[in-house]
C-alpha positions in Angstrom: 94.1 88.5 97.3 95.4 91.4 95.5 93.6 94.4 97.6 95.7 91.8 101.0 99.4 92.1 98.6 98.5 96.1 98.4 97.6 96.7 102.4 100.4 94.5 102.9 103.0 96.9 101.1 101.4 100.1 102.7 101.8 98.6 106.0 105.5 97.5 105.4 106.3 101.0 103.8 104.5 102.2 106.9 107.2 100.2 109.4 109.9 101.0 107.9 109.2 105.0 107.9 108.5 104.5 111.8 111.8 102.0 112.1 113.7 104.7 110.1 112.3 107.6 113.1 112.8 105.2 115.9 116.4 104.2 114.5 117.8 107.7 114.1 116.2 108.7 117.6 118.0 105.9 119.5 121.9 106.7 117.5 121.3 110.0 118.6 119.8 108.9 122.7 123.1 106.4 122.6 125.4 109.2 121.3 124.7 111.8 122.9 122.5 111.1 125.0 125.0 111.8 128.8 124.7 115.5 127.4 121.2 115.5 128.9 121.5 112.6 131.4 119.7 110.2 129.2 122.0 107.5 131.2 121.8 109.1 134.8 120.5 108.2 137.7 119.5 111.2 139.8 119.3 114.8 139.5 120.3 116.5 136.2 122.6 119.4 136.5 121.4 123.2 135.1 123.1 122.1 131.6 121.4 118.7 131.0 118.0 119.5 132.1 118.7 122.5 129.3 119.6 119.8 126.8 117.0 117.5 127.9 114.7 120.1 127.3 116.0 120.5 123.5 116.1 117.3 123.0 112.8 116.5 124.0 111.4 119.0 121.5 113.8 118.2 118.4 112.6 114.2 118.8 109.4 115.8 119.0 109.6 117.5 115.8 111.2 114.5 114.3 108.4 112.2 115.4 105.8 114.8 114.2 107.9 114.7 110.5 107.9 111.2 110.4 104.1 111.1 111.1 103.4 113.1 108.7 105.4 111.7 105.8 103.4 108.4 106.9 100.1 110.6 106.5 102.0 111.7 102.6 102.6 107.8 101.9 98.8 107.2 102.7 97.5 109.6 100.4 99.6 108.8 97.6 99.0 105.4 97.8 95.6 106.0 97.9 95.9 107.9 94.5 97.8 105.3 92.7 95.8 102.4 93.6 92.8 104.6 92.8 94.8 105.3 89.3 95.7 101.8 88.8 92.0 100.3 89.4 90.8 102.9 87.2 89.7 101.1 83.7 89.1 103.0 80.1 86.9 101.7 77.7 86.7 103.1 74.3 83.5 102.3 71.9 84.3 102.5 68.2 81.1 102.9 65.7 81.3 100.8 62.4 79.9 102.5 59.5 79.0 99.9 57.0 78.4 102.3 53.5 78.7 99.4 51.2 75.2 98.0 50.1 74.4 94.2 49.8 
């Protein structure tokens, strides 16, 4: 039950880094998205398909950061739960110097 509670949060923390992307992408597509035509039907003009062209490769960069920060969250989870499974034991020896 514990290792389904620890999948669970990676896969929440997971979402809400890709909601976070997804989120920011479609503010920016609503706002200003007529630079590039996002909203258009038919041909772009010379300007927009310019824009279009840099926004296609900033939300591709921001897509690609976002994947990779989920790749980061992986590892480091990996690492703690490796860290917090991770038992010590200590043995103590008893010397008993006193005769019966």
């Amino acid at each position: 039950m514990k290792h389904e509670k620890e999948e669970h949060f990676l896969n929440m923390s997971q979402k809400r880094i890709k909601t976070t992307m997804i989120g920011a992408i479609d503010k920016f597509e609503k706002n200003f998205g007529y630079l590039w035509g996002h909203f258009k039907d038919g041909d772009l003009t010379e300007q927009q398909e310019k824009f279009a062209d840099l926004w296609d490769f900033t939300r591709n960069q921001i897509l690609n950061q976002g994947n990779h920060q989920i790749r980061h969250l992986k590892d480091d989870y990996d690492i703690m739960i490796g860290k917090l499974k991770t038992t010590y034991t200590k043995n103590y020896t008893v010397n008993n110097t006193e005769e019966r």
